[in-house]
C-alpha positions in Angstrom: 103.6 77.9 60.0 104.5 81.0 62.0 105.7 80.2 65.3 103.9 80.9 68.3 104.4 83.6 70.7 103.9 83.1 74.7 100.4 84.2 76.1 100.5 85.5 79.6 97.9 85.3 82.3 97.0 86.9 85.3 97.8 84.2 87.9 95.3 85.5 90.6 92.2 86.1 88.6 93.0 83.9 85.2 92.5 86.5 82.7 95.0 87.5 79.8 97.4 90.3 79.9 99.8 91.7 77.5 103.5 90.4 78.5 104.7 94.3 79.6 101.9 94.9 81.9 102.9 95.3 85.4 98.8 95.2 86.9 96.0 93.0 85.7 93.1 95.0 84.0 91.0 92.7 84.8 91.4 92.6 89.6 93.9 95.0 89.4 96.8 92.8 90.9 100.4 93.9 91.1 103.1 91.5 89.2 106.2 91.4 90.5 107.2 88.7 88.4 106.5 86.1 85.4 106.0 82.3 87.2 106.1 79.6 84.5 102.6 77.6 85.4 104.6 74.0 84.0 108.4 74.4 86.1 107.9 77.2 88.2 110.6 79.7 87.4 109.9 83.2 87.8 111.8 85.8 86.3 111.3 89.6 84.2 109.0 89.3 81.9 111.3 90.0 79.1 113.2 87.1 79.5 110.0 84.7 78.6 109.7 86.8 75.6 110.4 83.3 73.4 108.8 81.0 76.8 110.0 79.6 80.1 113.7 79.6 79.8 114.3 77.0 82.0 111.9 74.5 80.7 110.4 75.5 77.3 107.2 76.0 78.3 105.1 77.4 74.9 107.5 77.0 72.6 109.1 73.7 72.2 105.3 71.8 72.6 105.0 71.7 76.5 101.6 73.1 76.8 100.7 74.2 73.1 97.2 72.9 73.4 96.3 75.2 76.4 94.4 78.1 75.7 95.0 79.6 79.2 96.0 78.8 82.7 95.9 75.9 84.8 93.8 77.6 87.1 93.9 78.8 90.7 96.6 76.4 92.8 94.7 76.2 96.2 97.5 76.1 98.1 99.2 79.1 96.2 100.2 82.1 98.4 100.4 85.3 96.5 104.2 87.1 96.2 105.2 89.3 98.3 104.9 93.0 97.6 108.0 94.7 96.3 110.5 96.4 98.7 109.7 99.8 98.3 105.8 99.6 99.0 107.2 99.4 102.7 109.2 102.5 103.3 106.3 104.6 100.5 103.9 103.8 103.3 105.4 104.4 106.3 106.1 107.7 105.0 103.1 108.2 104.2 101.9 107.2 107.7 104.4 109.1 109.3 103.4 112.4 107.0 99.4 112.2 107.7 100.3 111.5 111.4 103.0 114.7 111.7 99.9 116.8 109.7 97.5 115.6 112.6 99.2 116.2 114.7 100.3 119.9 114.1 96.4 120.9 113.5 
């Protein structure tokens, strides 16, 4: 029996993306990271290339009868946008505002 690879899903919207995508086709959302939906670990994607490292999850039997996500956590609050989106759009701000202001 070959063994099985990790799915991935789209933890705002529920659909299935491929493990190296870094936005969901389906909303559109950014991933910053891979969160393992049984422990909670995040990490790169590549290092859930054979499941969760901490716990297993997909690969030893934790979860193999899921076809997808648990679904929406209620209470979940969406990560935190990376670093750099900051500065990008203050300097974009600060451009449009300097081109205002000189015409």
């Amino acid at each position: 029996m070959p063994a099985k690879k990790p799915r991935f899903f789209c933890e705002f919207c529920g659909s299935e993306v491929k493990q190296k995508d870094k936005f969901c086709p389906r909303c559109g959302k950014f991933f910053a990271s891979v969160r393992c939906p049984a422990c909670g670990f995040a990490g790169d994607s590549s290092v859930f290339r054979d499941g969760c490292p901490a716990c297993g999850y997909a690969v030893n039997g934790r979860g193999s009868n899921r076809s997808g996500p648990e679904g929406k956590r209620g209470n979940a609050t969406p990560d935190p946008l990376p670093w750099w989106i900051y500065p990008a759009v203050s300097l974009i701000f600060i451009a449009l505002l300097a081109i205002a202001l000189i015409h």
